[in-house]
FINU-136223 format. One record per residue (C-alpha): y negated, x negated, z negated; residue in one letter. Coordinates in steps of 0.001 Angstrom, whole numbers, plus 524288, in hexadecimal, padded with zeros to 5 digits. Layout:
N
YXZA...
***
This chain:
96
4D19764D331F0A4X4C335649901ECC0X4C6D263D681E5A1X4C038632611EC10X4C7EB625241EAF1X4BF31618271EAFBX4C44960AC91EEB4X4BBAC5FCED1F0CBX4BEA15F5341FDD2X4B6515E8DC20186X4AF355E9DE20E3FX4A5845E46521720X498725E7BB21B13X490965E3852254FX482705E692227C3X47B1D5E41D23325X46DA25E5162362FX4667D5E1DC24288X45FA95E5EA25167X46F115E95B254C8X475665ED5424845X472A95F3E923CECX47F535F8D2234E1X488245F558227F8X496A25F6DD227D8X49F565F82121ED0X4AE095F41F22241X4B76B5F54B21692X4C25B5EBB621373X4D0245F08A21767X4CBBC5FA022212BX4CA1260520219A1X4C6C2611B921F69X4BC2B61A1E21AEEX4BF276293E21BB0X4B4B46364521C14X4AF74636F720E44X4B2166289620A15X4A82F61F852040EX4A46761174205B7X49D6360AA81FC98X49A2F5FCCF1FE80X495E45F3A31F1A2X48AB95E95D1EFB1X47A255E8D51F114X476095ED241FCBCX478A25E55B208FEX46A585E0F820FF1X4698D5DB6821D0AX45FC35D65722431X45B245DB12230BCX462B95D24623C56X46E695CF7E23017X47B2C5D1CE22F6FX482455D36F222E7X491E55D39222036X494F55D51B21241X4A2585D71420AC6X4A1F25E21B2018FX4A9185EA781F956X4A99B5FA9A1FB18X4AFAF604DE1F618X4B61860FEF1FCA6X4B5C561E811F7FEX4BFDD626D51FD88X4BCD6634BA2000AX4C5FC63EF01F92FX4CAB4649002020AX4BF1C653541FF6DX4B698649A620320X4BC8C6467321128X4BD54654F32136AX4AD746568620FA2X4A89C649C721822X4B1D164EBC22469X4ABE265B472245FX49D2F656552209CX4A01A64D8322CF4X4A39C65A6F235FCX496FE65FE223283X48F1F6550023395X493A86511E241B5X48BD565DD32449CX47ED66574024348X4827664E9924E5AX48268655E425918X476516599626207X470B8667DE2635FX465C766A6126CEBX45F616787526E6EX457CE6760827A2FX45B4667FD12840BX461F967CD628F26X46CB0671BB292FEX467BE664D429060X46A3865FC129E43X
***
């Protein structure tokens, strides 16, 4: 029930960084799918690119399955946090 299980999978990242984009992705082999609670991990030095680059590099990363306890406890962390999304206003009135 809290025992985590931990498996390595090799994966691809790509980074890119200019005026349109600027994001990294991770996309594990064998389509794995990643669950509330679970942990990536991705090996090697730091990945660096330059502004205007683009950078797609094979990797390997290991996945950390959440026991059951710790589903439960992101779920309801989640549920609580969607809170701080929404918009209050106390001006009186309808804001027409």
């Amino acid at each position: 029930m809290i025992r985590r299980r931990a498996f390595q999978t090799p994966c691809t990242v790509e980074i890119e960084h200019s005026n349109d984009h600027f994001h990294a992705h991770v996309a594990l082999d064998g389509d794995i799918a990643i669950h509330p609670g679970d942990r990536v991990r991705v090996h090697g030095a730091a990945i660096r690119v330059p502004f205007g680059g683009r950078l797609t590099e094979r990797r390997i990363a290991t996945v950390t399955r959440a026991g059951l306890a710790g589903r439960w406890w992101v779920r309801l962390k989640g549920r609580f946090a969607l809170t701080e999304l929404y918009e209050f206003s106390f001006s009186p009135g309808s804001l027409s």
